[in-house]
N, C-alpha and C positions, 0 to 999 in steps of 0.2 A: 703306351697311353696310360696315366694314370686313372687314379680311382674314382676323381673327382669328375676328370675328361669324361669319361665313360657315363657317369650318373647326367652328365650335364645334357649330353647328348641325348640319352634318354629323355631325358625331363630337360626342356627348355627354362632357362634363365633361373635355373637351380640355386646359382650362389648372390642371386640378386632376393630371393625367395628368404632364402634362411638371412640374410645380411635385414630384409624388411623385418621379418620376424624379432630379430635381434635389436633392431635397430624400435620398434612398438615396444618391446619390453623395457628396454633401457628408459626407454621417456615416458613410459606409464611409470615406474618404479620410483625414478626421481623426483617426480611430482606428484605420485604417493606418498612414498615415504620419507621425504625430506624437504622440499615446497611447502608443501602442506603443514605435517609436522610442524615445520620451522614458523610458519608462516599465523598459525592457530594459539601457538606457543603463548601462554598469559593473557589468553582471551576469556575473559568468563561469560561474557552475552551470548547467550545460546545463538540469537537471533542474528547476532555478528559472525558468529562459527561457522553457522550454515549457508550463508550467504558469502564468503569469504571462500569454501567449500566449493561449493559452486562455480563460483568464481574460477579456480583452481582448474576445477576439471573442465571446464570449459574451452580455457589456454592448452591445455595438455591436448584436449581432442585437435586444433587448430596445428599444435603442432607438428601432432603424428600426420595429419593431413600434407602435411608440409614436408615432413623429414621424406613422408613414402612417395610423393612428386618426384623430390630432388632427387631420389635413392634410380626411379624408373625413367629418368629425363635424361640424358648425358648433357645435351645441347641447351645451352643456355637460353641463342637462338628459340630452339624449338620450345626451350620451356616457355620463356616469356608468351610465344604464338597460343602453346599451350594455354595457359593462365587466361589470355585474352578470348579465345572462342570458347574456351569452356565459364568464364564468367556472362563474354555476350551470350551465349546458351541456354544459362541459368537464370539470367534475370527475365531472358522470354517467357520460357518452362517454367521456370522454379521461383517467379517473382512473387507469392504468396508464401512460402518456405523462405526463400530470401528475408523477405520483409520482418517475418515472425521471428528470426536469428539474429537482426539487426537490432529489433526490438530488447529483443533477451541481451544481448550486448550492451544497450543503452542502460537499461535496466537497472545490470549490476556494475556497470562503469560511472552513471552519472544518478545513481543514489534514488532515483525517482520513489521507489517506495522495498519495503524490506520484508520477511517472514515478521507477524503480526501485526504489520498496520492495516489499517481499516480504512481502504478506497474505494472511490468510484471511477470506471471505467468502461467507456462504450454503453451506456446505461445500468451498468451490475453494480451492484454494492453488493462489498464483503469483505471478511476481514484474510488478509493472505496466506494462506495454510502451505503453498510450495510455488516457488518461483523455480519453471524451468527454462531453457535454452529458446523454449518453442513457446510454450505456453505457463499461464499463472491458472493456477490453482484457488477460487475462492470460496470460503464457506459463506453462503448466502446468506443476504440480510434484507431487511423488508419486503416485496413481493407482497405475497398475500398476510405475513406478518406485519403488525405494526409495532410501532417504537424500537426501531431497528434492533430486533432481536432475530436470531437464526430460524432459519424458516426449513432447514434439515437438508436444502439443496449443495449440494458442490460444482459450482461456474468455471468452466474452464474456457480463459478469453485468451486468444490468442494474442500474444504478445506485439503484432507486427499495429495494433493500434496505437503504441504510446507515442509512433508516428506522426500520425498527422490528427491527432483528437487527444482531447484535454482529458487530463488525470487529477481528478481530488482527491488527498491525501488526507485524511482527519488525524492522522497522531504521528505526519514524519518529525514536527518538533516539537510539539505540545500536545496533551491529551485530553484539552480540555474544548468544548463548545459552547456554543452561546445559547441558549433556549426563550421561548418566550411562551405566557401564559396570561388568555387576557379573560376577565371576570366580568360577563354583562349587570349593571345596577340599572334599576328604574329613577329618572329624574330626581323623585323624592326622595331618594336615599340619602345617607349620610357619606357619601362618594370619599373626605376626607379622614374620618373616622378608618373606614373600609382601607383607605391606602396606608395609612399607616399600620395596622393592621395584615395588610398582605406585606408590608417590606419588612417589618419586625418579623413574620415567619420565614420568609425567604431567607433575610440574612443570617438569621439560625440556623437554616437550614443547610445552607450551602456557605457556610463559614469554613469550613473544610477544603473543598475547590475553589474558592475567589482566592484564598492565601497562597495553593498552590497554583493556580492561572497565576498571579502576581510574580510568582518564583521564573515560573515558563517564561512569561514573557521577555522580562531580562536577559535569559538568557538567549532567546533568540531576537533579541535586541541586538544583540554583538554580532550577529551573522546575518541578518537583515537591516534595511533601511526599514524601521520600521515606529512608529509614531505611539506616543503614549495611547495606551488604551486605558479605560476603565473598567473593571471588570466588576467593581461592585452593583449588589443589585441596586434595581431603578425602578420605580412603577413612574408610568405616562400616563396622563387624560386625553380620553377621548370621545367624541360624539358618534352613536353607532347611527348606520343607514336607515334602524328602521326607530327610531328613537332609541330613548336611552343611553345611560354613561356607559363607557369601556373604560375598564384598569387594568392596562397590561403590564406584567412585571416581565422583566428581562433579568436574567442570569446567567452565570456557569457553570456548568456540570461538567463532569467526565463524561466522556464520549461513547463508554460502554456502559452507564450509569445512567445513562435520560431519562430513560421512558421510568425507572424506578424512583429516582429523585423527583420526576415532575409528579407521578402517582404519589407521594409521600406529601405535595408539599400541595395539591388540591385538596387531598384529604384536610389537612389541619386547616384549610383558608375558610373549606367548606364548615366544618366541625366551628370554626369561629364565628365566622358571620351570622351562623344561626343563632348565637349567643346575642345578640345584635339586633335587637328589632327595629329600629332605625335604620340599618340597611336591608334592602332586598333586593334581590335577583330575578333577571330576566331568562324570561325559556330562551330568547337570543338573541341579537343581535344584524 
């Protein structure tokens, strides 16, 4: 009896053990070090690296999963049976693990959102700090903070929502958003004066983001059906509910820049209109 006979019998299914063994290393190795590798090769988007990465290792785990089935199955038969009670199984049992794998699957297959964009999901806003297999990772935003700045939490939503519930993206093509600021006047005021007034500020102000909104849009023009917008600012008249004028100006900003572009651009409307004795301001509307 050899030496191998002898170990195997001791130890059951001995050279199906080291062949597993061998058989995890070979396909962890190749899709470390040469998948990957290969695969990373003249990428400089951090945010494309790591996601891409991911990606990677994800296939890899899927198909050690796979190699160590077909390695312990002989029977094609019995595997197929195999596959099928052990998936009906798992989707009784393991139907919220399911769900959150499928999720993470979609995720990094069909683009939904990436490492630093800034979504809403299942009611969480935040911007993406790690996308796993199971779950996303977000640094929170609004909550008890306002003008969606980071409120110091980290949201961990389980991925099996992107599902069957709606995901808002604010930067998967553009980084720009729309904002609006409305200025209560009393009757008597000089309401035209006043608008002209708040769009000369506005349009200096946000000269910077309407050029590059302009840029964005174009180019997800070419990948969308999607219809001329305007993005320059706009002030509207309107009548408030409890009297008095409303002048609401509409704009763009960056999408991580609001709440400091919109603080920037009531200061100087305020700082003017007081120059302006002819217009005045309402406690509100």
């Amino acid at each position: 009896m050899s030496l191998l006979s002898t170990i195997n019998s001791i130890v059951p299914y001995l050279d199906k053990i080291i062949i597993t063994i061998i058989a995890i290393a070979l396909i962890y190795v190749f899709f470390k070090f040469f998948v990957e590798k290969a695969a990373i090769r003249g990428i400089v988007d951090p945010r494309a690296r790591y996601s891409l990465r991911k990606a990677i290792t994800t296939l890899c785990y899927l198909v050690i999963i796979l190699g160590v089935v077909a390695i312990w199955v002989n029977n094609v038969q019995t595997l197929a049976l195999s596959f099928g009670l052990l998936a009906a199984g798992a989707a009784i049992v393991l139907q919220d693990i399911l769900r959150n794998f499928l999720g993470g699957i979609m995720i990094f297959t069909a683009g939904l959102y990436r490492i630093g964009d800034r979504i809403e999901v299942n009611g969480k806003f935040g911007d993406v700090i790690d996308i796993g297999i199971m779950y996303t990772t977000l640094m929170e935003i609004k909550e008890w903070i306002g003008g969606d700045q980071p409120s110091g939490r980290l949201s961990i939503v389980p991925n099996g929502y992107i599902l069957t519930q709606a995901v808002n993206n604010y930067t998967k093509d553009h980084n720009f958003i729309f904002e609006d600021i409305t200025i209560p006047l009393t009757y008597n005021s000089d309401w035209k004066k006043a608008a002209d007034i708040i769009g000369d500020i506005v349009k200096k102000e946000t000269e910077a983001d309407t050029k590059q909104a302009r840029t964005e849009i174009e180019h997800i023009g070419e990948k969308y059906y999607l219809q001329k917008k305007v993005v320059e600012p706009s002030v509207y008249l309107g009548i408030g509910d409890n009297g008095g004028i409303k002048l609401s100006v509409r704009y763009v900003t960056d999408v991580r820049d609001r709440r400091d572009t919109r603080d920037r651009i009531i200061r100087k409307i305020l700082d003017s209109l007081k120059q302006s004795p002819e217009i005045k301001m309402m406690s509100g509307l």
